[in-house]
DOKE-62089 format. One record per residue (C-alpha): residue number from 1; residue in three letters; z, x, y. Coordinates in Angstrom, 3 decimals. Example, Ala and Ser with C-alpha at 12.3 -4.5 7.8 and 13.67 -1.06 7.14 Angstrom:
BEGIN
+-----+---------+----------+----------+----------+
! num ! residuo !       pz !       px !       py !
+-----+---------+----------+----------+----------+
!   1 !     ALA !    7.800 !   12.300 !   -4.500 !
!   2 !     SER !    7.140 !   13.670 !   -1.060 !
+-----+---------+----------+----------+----------+
This chain:
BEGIN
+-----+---------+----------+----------+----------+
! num ! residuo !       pz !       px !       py !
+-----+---------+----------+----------+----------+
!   1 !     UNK !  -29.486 !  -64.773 !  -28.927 !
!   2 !     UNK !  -31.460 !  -62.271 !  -31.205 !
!   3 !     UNK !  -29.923 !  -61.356 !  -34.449 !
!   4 !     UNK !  -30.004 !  -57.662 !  -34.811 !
!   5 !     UNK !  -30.956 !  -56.110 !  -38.450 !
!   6 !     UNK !  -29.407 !  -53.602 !  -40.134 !
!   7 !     UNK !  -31.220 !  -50.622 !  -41.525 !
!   8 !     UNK !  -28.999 !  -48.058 !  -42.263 !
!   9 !     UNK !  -30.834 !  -44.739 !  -43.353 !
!  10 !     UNK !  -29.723 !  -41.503 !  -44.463 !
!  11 !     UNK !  -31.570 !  -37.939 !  -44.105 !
!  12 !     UNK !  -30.528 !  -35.057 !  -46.132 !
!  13 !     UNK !  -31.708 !  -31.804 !  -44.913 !
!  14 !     UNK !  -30.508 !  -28.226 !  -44.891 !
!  15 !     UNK !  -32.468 !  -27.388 !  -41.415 !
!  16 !     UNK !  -30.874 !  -28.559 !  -39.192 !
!  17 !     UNK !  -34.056 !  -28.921 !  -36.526 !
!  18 !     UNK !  -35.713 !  -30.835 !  -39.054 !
!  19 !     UNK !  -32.628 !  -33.139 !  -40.050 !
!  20 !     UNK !  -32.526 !  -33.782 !  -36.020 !
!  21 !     UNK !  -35.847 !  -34.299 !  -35.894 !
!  22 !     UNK !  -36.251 !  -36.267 !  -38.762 !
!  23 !     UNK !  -33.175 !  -38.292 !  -37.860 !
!  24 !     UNK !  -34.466 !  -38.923 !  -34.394 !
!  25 !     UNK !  -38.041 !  -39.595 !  -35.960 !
!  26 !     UNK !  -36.149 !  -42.819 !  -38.036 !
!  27 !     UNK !  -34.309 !  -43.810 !  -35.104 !
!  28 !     UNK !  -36.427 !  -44.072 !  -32.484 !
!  29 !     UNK !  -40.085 !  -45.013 !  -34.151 !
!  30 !     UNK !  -38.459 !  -46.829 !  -36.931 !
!  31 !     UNK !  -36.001 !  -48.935 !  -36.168 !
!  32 !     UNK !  -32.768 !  -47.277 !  -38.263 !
!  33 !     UNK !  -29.397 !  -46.279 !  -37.903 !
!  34 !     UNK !  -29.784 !  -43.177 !  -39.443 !
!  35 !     UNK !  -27.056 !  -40.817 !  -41.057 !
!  36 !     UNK !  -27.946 !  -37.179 !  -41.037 !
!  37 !     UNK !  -26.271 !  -34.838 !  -44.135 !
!  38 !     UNK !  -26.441 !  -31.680 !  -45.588 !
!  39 !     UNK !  -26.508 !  -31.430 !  -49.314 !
!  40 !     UNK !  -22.664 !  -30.235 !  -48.928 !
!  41 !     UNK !  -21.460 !  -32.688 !  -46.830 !
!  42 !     UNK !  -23.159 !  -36.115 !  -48.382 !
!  43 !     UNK !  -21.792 !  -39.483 !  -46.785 !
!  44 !     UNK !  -19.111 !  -41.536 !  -49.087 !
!  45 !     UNK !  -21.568 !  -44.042 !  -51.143 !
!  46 !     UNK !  -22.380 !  -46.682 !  -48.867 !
!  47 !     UNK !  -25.129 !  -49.210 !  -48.585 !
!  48 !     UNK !  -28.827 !  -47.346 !  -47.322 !
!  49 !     UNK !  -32.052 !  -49.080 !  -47.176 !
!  50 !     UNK !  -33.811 !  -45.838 !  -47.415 !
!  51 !     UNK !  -32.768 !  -42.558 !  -48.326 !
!  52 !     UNK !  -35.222 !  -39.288 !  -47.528 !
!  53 !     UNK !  -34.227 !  -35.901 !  -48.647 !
!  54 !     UNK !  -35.639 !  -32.482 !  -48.782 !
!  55 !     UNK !  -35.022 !  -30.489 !  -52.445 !
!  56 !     UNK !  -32.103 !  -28.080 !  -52.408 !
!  57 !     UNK !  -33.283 !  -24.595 !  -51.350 !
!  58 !     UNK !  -34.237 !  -22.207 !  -53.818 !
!  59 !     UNK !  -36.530 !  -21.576 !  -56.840 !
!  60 !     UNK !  -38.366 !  -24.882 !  -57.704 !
!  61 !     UNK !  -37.147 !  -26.154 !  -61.036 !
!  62 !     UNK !  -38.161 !  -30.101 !  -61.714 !
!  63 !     UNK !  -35.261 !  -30.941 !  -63.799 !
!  64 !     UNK !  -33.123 !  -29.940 !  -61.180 !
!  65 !     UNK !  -35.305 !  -32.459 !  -58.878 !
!  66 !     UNK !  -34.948 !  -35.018 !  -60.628 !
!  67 !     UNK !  -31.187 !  -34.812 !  -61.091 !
!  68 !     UNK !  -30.588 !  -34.438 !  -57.539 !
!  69 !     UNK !  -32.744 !  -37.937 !  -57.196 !
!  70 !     UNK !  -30.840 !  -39.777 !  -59.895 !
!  71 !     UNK !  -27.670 !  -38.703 !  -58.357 !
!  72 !     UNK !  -28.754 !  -40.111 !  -54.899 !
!  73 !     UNK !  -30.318 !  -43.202 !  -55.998 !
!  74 !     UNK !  -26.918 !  -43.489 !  -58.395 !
!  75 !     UNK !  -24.733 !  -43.056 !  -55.065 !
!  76 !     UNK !  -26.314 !  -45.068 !  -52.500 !
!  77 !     UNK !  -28.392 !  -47.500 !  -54.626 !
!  78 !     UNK !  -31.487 !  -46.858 !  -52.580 !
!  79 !     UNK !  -35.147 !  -46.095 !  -52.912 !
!  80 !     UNK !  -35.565 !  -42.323 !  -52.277 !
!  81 !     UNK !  -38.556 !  -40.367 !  -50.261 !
!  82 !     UNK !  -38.250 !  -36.311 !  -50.949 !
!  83 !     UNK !  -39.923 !  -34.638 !  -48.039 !
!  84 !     UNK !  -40.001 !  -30.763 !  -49.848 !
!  85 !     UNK !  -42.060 !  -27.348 !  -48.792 !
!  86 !     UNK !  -42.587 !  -27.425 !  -52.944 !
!  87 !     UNK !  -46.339 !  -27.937 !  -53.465 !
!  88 !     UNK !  -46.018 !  -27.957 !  -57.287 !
!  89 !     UNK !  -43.668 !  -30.873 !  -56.806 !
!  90 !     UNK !  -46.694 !  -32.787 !  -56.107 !
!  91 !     UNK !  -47.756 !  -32.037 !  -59.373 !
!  92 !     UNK !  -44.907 !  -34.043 !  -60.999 !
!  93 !     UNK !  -46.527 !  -37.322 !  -62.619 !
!  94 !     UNK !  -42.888 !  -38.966 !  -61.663 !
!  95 !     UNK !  -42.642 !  -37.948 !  -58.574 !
!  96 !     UNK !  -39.679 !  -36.191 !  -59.625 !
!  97 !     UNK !  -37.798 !  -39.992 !  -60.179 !
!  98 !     UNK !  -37.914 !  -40.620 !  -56.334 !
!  99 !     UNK !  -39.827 !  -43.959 !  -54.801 !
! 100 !     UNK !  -42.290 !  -41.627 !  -52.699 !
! 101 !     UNK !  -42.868 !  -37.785 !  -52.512 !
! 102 !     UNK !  -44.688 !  -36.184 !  -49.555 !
! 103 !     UNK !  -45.114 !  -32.819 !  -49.400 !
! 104 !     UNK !  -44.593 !  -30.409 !  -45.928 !
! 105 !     UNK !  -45.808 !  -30.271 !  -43.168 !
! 106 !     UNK !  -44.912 !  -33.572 !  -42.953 !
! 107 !     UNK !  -47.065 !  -36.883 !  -41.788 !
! 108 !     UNK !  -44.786 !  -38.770 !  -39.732 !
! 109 !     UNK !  -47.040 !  -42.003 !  -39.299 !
! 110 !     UNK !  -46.717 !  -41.533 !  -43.349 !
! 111 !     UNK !  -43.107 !  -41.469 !  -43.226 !
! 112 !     UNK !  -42.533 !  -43.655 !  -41.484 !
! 113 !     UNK !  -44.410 !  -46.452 !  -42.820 !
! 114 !     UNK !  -43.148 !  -45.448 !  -46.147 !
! 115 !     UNK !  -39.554 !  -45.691 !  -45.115 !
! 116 !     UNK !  -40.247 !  -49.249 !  -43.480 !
! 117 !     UNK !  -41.873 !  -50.545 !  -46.813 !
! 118 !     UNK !  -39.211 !  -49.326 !  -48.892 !
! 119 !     UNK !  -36.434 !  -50.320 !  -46.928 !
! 120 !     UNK !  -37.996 !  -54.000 !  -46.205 !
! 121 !     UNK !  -36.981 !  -55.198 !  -49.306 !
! 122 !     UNK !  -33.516 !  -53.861 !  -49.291 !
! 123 !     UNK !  -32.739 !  -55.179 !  -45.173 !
! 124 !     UNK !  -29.042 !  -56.180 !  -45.360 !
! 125 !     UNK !  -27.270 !  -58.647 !  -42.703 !
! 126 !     UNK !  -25.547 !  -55.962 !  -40.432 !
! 127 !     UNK !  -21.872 !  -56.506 !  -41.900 !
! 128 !     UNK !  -19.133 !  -57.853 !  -39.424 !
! 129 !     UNK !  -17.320 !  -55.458 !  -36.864 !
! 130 !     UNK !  -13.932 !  -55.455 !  -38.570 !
! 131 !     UNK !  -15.942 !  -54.591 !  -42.079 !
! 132 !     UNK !  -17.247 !  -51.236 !  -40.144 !
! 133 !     UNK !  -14.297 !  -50.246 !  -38.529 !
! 134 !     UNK !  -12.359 !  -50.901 !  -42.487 !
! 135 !     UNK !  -14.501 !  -47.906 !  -44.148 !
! 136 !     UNK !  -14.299 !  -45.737 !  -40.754 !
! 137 !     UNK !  -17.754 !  -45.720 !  -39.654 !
! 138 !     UNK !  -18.851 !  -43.753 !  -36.976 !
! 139 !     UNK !  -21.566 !  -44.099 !  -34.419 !
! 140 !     UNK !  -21.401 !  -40.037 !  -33.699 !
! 141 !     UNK !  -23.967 !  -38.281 !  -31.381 !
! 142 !     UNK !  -27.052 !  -40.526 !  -29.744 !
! 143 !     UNK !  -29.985 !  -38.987 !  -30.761 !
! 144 !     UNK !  -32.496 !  -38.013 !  -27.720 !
! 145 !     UNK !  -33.753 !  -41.750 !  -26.622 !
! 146 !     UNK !  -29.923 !  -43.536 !  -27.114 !
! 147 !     UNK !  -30.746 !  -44.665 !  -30.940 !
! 148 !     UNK !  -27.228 !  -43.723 !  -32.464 !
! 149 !     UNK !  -27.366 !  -41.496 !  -35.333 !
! 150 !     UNK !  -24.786 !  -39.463 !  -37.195 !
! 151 !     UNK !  -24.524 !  -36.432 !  -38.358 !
! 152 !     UNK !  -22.186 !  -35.426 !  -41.427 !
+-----+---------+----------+----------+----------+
């Protein structure tokens, strides 16, 4: 019998083509069970591997970046990737707090392998059934190839 490992992602994203797409992307090519958000309707803190998010829409201010990161990494306990249209983001000698920053149009082989290396050293044993169905998870919608996903 093959033990299964469990990644759980998350993907915050006001489009909502690109948080399918970018959900799907993780699913399918990398091996998660991905949650997809919007920034107003963020997931309960729970355990992520890997958390990518785009930068709220608007004018580009860096503080506001980089508060947006801590509160993420502060809620999930994850490493963060921001995936933002903001060039001058790339500018930021921090990368705004976050573990990676790529800017759009996105590279997906990039993603992706950044999303595996982060999350490889946070891989948790996928918890027991009962421990799921305790904090109400939720398999939701299958994305396109039958890799659950969810969208909040």
């Amino acid at each position: 019998m093959s033990s299964t490992v469990h990644r759980p992602a998350l993907v915050v994203e006001d489009d909502r083509v690109i948080r399918y797409m970018l959900a799907d992307l993780l699913s399918d090519e990398g091996s998660f069970d991905v949650t997809a958000a919007t920034f107003d309707d963020l997931p309960a803190p729970q355990l992520f591997v890997v958390v990518v998010t785009d930068l709220a829409p608007g004018p580009y201010r860096a503080a506001g970046a980089r508060t947006w990161v801590l509160l993420l990494r502060d809620r999930y306990q994850a490493p963060i990737i921001v995936c933002t249209g903001y060039a001058e983001a790339s500018r930021e000698p921090d990368r705004l707090g976050a573990d990676a920053l790529l800017i759009k149009p996105l590279d997906i082989a990039q993603l992706l392998m950044l999303a595996d290396l982060l999350a490889r050293d946070a891989v948790r044993p996928a918890p027991a059934r009962d421990a799921l169905t305790a904090v109400g998870t939720n398999r939701g919608t299958p994305s396109r190839a039958g890799a659950p996903f969810r969208d909040h």
